[in-house]
C-alpha positions in Angstrom: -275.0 107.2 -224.7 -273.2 104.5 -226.4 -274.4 101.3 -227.2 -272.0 98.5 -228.0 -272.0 94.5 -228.2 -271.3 92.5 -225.6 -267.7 91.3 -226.9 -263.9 92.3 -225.7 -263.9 95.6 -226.6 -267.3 96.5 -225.2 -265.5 95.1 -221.7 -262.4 97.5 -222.6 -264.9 100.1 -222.8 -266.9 99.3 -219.8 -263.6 98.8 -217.7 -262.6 102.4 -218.9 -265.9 103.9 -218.1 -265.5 102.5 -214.5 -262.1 103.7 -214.3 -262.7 107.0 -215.2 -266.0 107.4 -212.3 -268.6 106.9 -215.2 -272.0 104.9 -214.6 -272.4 102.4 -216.9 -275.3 99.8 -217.9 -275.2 96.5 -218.1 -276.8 93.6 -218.3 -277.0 90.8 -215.6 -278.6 87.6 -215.6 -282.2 88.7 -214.5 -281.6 92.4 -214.9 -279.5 95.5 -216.3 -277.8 97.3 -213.8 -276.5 101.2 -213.3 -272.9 100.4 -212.1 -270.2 102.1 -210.3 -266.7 101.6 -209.3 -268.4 101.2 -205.3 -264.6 102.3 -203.8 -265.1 106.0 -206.2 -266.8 108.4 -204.0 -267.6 110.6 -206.8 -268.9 108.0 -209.0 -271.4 106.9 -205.9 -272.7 110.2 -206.1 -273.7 110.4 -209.3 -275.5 107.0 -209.0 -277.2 108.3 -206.2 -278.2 110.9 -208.0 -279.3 109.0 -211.0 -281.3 106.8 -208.8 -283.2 109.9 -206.9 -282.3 107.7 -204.0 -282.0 109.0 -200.1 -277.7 108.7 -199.3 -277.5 106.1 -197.0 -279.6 103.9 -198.8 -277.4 101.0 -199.4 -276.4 99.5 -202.8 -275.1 96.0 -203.3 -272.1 95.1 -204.9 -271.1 93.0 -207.5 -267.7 90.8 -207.8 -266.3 87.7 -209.5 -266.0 84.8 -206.6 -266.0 84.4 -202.9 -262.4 85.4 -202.6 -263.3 89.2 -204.0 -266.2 89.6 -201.7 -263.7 88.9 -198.5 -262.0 91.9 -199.6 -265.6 94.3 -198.7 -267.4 91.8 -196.0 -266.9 89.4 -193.1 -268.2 86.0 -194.6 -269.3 83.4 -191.2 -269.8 80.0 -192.0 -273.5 80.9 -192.6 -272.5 83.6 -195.5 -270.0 81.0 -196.6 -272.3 78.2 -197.6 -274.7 80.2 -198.7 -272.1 81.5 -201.8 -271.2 77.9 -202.4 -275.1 77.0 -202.7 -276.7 79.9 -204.7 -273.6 82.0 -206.3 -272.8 82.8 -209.1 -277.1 83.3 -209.1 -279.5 85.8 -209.0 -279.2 86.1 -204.9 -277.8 89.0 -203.0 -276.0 87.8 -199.8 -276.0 90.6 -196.6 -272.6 90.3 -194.6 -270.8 92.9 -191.9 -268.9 95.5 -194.8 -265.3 95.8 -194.0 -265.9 99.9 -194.4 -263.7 99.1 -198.1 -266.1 100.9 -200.2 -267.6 104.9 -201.0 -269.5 106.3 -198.4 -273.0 105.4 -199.0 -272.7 102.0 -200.3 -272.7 99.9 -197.1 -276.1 100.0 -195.2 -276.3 102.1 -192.1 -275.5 99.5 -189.8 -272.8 98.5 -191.4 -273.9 95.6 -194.0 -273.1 95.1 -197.8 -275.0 93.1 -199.8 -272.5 91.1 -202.2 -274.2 89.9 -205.5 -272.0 87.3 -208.2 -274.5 87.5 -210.9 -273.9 84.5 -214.0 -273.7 86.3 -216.6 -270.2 86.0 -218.7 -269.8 89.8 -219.4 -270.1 90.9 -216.0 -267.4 88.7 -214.8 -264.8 89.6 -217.4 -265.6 93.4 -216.6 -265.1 92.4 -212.8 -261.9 90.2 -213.4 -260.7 93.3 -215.9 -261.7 96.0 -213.4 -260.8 94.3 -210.1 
């Protein structure tokens, strides 16, 4: 395990890693996350398995903005204001997933919780990774 300072290259790195199927850690604005590229089936595996968690028990996913979380959920007027009041925050919002990412990411039903944590090195991974 590598640790590196949160600067440019450490985003290289981390963009890499994600790129590759790696799980990284990061750090958020209330917590440090295990991360995956969510659309990487393989890469959901092994956070499944790092997590000793059941398949099927949903993750949430992380992006830059509302536009990015259209691309993996159905946002109603409800969801809508709801980004525009709390997000970027420490809030995860639970929309109707558009079936865009790994299998075992979106809740049984169907949901995805979408997360746009404010913290500065998580959105330059995001904008980097896409």
């Amino acid at each position: 395990m590598q640790i590196i300072p949160e600067n440019e290259q450490a985003i290289d790195i981390t963009v890499k890693a994600l790129e590759k199927g790696q799980l990284v850690f990061m750090a958020t604005e209330t917590v440090y996350i295990a991360a995956v590229d969510a659309t990487n089936e393989e890469a959901v595996k092994k956070l499944v398995a790092f997590k000793n968690r059941p398949f099927g028990k949903p993750f949430s996913v992380g992006v830059t903005d509302i536009e990015m979380a259209e691309k993996y959920v159905v946002l109603n007027e409800t969801a809508k204001n709801l980004y525009k009041r709390f997000l970027p925050g420490p809030v995860t919002v639970v929309s109707t997933g558009t079936h865009k990412v790994a299998n075992g990411v979106e809740a049984e039903n169907g949901t995805l919780g979408i997360r746009i944590p404010d913290y500065k090195f998580f959105q330059e991974v995001c904008k980097k990774f896409k």
